[in-house]
Every structure is written in structure tokens, then in C-alpha cells.
C-alpha positions as CSV (number, residue, x, y, z in Angstrom):
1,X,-14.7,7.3,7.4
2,X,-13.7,9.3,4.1
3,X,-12.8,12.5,2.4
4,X,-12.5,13.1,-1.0
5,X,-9.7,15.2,-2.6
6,X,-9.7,16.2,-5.9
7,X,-12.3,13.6,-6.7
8,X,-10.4,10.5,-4.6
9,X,-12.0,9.3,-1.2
10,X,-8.9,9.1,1.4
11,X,-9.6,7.1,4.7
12,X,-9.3,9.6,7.8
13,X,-8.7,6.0,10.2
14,X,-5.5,5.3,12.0
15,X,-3.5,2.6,12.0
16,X,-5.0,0.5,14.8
17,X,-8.5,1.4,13.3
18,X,-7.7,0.2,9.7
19,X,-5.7,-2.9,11.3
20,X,-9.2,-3.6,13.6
21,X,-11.4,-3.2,10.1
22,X,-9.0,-5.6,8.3
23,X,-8.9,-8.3,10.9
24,X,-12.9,-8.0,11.4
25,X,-12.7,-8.3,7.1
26,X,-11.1,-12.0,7.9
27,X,-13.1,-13.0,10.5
28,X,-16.4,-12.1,8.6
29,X,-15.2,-13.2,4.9
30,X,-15.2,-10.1,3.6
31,X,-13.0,-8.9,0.3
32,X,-10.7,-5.9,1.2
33,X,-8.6,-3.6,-0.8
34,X,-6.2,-1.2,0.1
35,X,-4.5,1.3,-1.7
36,X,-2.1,4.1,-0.8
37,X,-2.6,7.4,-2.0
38,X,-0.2,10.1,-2.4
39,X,-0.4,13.6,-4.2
40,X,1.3,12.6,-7.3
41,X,-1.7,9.8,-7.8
42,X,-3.8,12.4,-7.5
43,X,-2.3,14.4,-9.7
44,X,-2.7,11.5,-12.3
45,X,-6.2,10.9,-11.5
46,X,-7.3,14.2,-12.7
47,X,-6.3,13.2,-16.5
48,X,-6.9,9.5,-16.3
49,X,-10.1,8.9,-15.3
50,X,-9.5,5.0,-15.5
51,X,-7.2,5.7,-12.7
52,X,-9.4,7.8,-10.7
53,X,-12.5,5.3,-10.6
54,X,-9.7,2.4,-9.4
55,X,-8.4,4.4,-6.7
56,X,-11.9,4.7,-5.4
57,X,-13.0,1.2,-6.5
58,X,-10.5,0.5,-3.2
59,X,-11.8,-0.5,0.4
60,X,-9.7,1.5,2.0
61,X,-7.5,4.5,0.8
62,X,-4.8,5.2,2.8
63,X,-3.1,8.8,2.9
64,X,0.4,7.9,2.2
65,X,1.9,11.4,1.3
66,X,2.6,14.5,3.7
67,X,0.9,16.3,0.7
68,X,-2.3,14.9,1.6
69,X,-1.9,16.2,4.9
70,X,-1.6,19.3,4.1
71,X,-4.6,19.1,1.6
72,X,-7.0,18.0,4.4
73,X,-6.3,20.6,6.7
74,X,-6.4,23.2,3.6
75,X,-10.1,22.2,2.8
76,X,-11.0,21.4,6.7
77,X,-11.1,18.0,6.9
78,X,-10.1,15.1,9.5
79,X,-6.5,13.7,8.0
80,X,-4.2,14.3,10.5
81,X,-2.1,11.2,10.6
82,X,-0.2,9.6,7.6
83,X,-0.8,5.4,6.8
84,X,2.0,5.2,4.9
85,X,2.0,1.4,2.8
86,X,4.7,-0.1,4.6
87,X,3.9,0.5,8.0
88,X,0.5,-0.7,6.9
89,X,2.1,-4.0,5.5
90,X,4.0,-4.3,9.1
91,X,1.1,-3.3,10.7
92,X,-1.0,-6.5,9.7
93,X,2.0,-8.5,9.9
94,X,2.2,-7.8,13.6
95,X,-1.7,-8.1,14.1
96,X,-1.7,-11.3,11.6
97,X,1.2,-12.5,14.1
98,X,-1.1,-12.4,17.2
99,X,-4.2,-13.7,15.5
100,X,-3.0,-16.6,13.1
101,X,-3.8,-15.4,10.1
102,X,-2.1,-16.4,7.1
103,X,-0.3,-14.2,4.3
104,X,1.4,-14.4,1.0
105,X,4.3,-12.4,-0.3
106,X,3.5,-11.5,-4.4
107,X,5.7,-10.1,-6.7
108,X,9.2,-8.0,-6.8
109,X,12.2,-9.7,-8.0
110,X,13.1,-13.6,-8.2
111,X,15.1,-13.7,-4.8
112,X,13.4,-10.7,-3.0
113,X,10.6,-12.1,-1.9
114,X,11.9,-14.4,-0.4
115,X,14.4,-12.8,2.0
116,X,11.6,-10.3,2.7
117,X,9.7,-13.4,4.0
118,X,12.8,-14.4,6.4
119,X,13.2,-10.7,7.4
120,X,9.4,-10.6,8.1
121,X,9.9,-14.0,9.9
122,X,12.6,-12.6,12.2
123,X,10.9,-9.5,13.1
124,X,7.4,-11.3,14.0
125,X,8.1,-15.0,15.2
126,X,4.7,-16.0,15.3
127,X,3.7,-14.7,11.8
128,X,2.2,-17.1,9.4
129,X,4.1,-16.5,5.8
130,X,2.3,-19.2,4.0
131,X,3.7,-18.4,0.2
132,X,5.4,-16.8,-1.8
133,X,6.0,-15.9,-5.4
134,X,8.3,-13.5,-7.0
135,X,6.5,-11.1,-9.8
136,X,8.3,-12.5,-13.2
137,X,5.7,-15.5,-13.1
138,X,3.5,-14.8,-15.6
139,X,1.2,-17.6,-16.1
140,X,-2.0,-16.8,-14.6
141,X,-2.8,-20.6,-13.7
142,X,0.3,-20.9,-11.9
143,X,-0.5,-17.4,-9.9
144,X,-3.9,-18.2,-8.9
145,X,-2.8,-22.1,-8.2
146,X,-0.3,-21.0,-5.6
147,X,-1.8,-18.2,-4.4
148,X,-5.2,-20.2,-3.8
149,X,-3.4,-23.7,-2.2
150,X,-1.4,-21.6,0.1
151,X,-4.8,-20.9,1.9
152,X,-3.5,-17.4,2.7
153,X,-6.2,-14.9,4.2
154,X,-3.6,-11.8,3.5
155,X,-2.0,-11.1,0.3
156,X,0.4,-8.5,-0.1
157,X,1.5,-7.6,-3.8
158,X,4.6,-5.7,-4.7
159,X,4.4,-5.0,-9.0
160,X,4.8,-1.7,-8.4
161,X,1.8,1.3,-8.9
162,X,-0.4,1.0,-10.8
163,X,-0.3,-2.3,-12.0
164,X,-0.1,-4.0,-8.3
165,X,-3.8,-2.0,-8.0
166,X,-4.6,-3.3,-11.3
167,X,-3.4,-6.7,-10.9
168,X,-5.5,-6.5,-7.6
169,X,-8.7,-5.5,-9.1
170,X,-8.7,-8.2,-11.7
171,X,-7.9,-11.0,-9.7
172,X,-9.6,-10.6,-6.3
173,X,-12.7,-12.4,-7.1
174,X,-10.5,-15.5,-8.3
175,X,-8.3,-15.6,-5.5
176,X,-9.6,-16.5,-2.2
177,X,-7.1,-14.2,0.1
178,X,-9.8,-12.0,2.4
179,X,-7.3,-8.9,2.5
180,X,-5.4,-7.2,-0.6
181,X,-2.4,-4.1,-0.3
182,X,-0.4,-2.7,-3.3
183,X,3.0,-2.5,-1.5
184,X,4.9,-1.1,-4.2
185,X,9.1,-1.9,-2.9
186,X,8.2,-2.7,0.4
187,X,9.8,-6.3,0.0
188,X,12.8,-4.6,-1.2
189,X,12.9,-2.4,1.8
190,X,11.9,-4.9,4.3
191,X,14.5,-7.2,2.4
192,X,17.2,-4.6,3.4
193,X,18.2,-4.5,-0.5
194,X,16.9,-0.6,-0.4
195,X,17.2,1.9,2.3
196,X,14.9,3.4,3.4
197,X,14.9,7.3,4.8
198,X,16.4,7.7,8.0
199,X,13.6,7.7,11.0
200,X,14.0,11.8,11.4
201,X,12.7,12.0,7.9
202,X,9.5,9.5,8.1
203,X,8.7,11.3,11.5
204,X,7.9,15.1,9.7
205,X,6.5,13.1,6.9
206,X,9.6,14.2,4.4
207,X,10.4,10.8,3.0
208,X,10.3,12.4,-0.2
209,X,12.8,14.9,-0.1
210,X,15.5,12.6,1.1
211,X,14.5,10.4,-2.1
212,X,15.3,13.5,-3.7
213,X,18.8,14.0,-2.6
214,X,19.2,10.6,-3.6
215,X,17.9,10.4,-7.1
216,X,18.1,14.3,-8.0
217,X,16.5,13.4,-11.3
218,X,13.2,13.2,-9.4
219,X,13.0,16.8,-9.2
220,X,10.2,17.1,-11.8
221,X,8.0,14.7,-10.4
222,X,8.3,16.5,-7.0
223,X,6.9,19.1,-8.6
224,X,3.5,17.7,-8.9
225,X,3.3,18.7,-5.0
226,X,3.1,22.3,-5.4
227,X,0.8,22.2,-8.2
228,X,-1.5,19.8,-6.2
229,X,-1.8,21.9,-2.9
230,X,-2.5,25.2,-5.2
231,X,-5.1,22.7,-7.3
232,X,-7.3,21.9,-3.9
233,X,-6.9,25.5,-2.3
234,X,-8.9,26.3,-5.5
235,X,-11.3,24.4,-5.5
């Protein structure tokens, strides 16, 4: 259940539907990938086509970004909800919770991780967190080792876009997790280390202009949105 725009497929499911896929993914052994996609990766897709065939090398693209709301309904198609990464992440935590599957936390900084993982704890009781592993380990023995032993059927990695998708793509056949996301700062957020925008901004999908009040200097970059919506009602 896909659109493309601008060349990138974009899942049209909901939350409980992707969180129904993903659990069936487990159960049957399947390898999953998700990725969130926003206007600004589209954007970056259209010059970097390395980019573009990872983004659709993914199982399931989620459309993270108001933007790509508004570019669905401007070419007719069936996105109507955001699936933004985190509340995908909390999501599966809370359907991993109820059905005793297994995750690991990869990447952000040393510390991080780990009070994300007693956050997470708190918030699910029953979830399984079965490793962790901050993102400044950088041998690959050690990675796939832990990762592997943990017997986690969920892996959740935080390096940041696009590496994390990167990382993902390059390891998934090596690692025997079921179920891979690119969470980007999620552990940060869910850590409480970042903040992030208050609940009346995520509800109208406008996460991204309170970042902008609060790091002016991304002005430019939130000018890819504009250029993106004119880009699709042209084609």
C-alpha cells in the first residue's frame, strides 16, 4: 500500500496497520526495514540518486513530514495520516510489550541509550529491552556480537539520517533482528535529554516550525518545503 512522490514510494498504512505488518514480519521470519520520510529527504533524493534507491530499497516508508501530506492530497493520493518515527518506535514498543518480543537500543551517545532503555522500561512494564549499545562503538565484531547474542527480534538504531539507513542496509543480512527503524534522536527524546514540541504542535503536524523558533538558523533548510510542494504540483 504505496505512493510514490517525486520518485519515493511512501506507505499510505496507519499506525495499527504497520504495527500489525511488523508483528506478522516476526512471527513469520521475515526481514523488515523502516524508514521515515519527510520532504527535505525528498528533496535530496532528487540529486543523489544513491539516496533515492535506499529510501525505496526500505520495507516500509513512513510519511513522517506534514509536507508529505500535503503532497498526497496535491497529486490525489491516499496519505492522510502522518507515521511520524518516534511514535512508530513507541508504537512497537507497546505492541512488542504485549507480545514478548525482544528489542535492542543501537546508537546515540555513551549514556543515552541507556536512560532511554529505563524511560522505555517505565513507560511499558512488560517490554523486553534485551541490549543495548551506544553508537561510538565502532568495531564491527563487537556490534554484530552483541547485537546477535542479545537474541533481539527488534532493533531500533539511532546514528542519525542517513547513515542509521545506511548502517541498516549493510548489516541486516548479518544481524538476525526480524525488524529494523532509523530513529534518528528518538533516544534522546525519549531519554528526556531533548524536548520535544509541545503536543498542540505534533497535533497540526507543525513540529517543524517550533524547531524553527528554537534553532532559527534552520531557516534555509525549511525552505526546501516550499520548493518541494511547487516541485510535485508540477509534475
Amino acid at each position: 500500500m504505496k505512493e510514490k512522490i517525486l520518485g519515493i514510494d511512501v506507505c499510505y498504512d496507519t499506525y495499527d496497520e504497520l504495527a500489525s505488518k511488523l508483528m506478522l514480519d516476526i512471527n513469520e521470519q521475515r526481514k523488515s526495514f523502516i524508514v521515515a520520510i519527510n520532504p527535505e529527504k525528498i528533496m535530496k533524493a532528487q540529486e543523489d540518486r544513491e539516496l533515492k534507491l535506499l529510501l525505496n530499497k526500505a520495507t516500509y516508508q513512513i510519511p513522517d513530514g506534514i509536507g508529505v501530506i500535503l503532497a498526497s492530497k496535491l497529486q490525489n493520493g491516499r496519505i492522510r495520516e502522518r507515521v511520524t518515527g518516534i511514535d512508530m518506535m513507541l508504537k512497537l514498543c507497546k505492541e512488542a510489550a504485549k507480545n514478548d518480543k525482544r528489542i535492542f537500543l543501537y546508537g546515540a551517545k555513551p549514556g543515552v541509550v541507556e536512560e532511554a532503555k529505563a524511560k522505555l522500561e517505565e513507560m511499558f512494564p512488560n517490554i523486553l529491552i534485551v541490549g543495548t549499545l551506544n553508537g561510538y562503538e565502532k568495531d564491527e565484531q563487537v556490534i554484530e556480537r552483541t547485537i546477535n547474542d542479545s537474541g533481539a527480534e527488534i532493533i531500533f538504531v539511532a546514528l542519525g539520517s542517513p547513515a542509521q539507513e545506511k548502517w541498516i542496509i549493510n548489516h541486516k543480512d548479518k544481524l538476525k533482528p526480524f525488524v529494523y527503524q532509523g530513529v534518528g534522536g528518538s533516544f534522546d527524546v525519549i531519554s528526556g535529554r531533548l524536548n520535544r514540541a509541545p503536543a498542540v504542535f505534533q497535533k497540526f503536524g507543525l513540529e517543524w516550525l517550533y524547531r524553527l523558533f528554537k534553532e532559527p538558523t534552520r531557516f534555509k533548510r525549511q525552505l526546501a518545503l516550499p520548493v518541494f510542494l511547487i516541485k510535485v504540483l508540477r509534475k
